[in-house]
SEKOL-616180 format. One record per residue: residue in one letter; x, y, z of N, C-alpha, C in turn. Coordinates in steps of 0.05 Angstrom, whole numbers, plus 5000, padded with zeros to 4 digits. Each point is the difference from the previous one (the first is absolute). Layout:
<pts>
aXYZXYZXYZ ...
</pts>
This chain:
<pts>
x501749765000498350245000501850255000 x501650094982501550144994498550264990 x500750255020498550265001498149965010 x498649735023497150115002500049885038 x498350195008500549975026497249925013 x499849765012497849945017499250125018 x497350084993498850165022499049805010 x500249995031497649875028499450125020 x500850324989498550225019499550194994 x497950125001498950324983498550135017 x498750244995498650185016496449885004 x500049934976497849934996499349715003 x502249805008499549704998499549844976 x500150224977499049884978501449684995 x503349955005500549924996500649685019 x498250115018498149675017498149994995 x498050194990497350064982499549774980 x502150084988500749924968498549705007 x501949795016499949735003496549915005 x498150265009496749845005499849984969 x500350114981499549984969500749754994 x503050005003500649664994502749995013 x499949815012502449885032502450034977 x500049964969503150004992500450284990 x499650154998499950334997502450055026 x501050224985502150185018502450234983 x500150185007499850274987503150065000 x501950034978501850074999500350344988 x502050085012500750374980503249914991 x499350064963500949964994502750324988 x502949985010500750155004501450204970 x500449814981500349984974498050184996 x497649865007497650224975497550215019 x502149935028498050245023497549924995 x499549755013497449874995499149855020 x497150035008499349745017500049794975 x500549755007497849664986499249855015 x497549974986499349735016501049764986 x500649845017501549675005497549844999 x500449704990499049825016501949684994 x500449965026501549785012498349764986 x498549904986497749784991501150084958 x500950175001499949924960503249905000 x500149884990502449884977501350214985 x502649865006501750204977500750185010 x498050205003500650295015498150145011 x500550055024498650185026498050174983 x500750194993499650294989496149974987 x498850095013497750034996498250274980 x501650285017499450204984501950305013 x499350134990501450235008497550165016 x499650155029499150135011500050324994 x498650034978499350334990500050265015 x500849925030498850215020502550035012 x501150285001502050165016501349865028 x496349915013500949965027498049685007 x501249875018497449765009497450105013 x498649944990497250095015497849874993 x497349975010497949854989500149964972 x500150144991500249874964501649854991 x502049955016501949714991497449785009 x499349975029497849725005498250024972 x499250254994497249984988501349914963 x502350104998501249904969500949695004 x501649995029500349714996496649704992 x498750125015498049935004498149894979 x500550224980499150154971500949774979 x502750005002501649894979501449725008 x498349855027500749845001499649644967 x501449864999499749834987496249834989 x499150075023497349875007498050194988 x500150274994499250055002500350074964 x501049934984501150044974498350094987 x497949814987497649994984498550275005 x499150055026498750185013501250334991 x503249995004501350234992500750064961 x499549784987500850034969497250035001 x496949915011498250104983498950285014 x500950145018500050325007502350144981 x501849794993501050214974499550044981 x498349754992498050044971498550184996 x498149925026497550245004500750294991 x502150075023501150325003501050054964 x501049774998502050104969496750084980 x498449844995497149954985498750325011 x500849955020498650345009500350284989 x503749895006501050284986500249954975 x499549864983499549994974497950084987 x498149935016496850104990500850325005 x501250135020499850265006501250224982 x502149794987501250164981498849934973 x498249824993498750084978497750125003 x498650065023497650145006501850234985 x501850205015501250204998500350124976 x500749794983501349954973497750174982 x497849785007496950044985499450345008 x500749975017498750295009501350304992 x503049924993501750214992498949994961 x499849824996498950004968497650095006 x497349975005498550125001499250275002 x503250115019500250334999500650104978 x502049864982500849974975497750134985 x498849835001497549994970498250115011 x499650185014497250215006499350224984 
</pts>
């Protein structure tokens, strides 16, 4: 684990938190790229689960780990469909509607 330093103590506990999501979770900062990651001790090959988007540990690491756990896969690719189908319809609503200003 070269550049990355195990956290098992934070302000916020996130990083005994982490383990009610799933017992093999555990939070490294990674010094190379000034980063939290989350770990998990259970995949093959390699730990490295994801990169933690947030400055600092705080409820939104539980609630992303939580989010983007493995189990929950299906559930998160079809809220990306949706959203994507959404903003697609939005931008051809838009579309229609900027032509229509067009031709008045």
């Amino acid at each position: 684990m070269k550049n990355q330093i195990l956290l098992d103590c934070d302000p916020f506990y996130i990083s005994s938190r982490i383990k009610e999501v799933d017992e093999n979770y555990f939070i490294v900062f990674n010094t190379a790229r000034n980063a939290y990651e989350l770990h998990s001790s259970a995949q093959i090959g390699s730990t490295y689960a994801l990169t933690i988007p947030y400055s600092q540990l705080d409820e939104r690491t539980i609630f992303l780990a939580r989010k983007t756990r493995k189990q929950n896969f299906d559930k998160l690719i079809r809220q990306m469909d949706e959203e994507n189908q959404r903003l697609q319809n939005s931008k051809i609503k838009d579309a229609v509607l900027q032509i229509k200003e067009v031709f008045k």
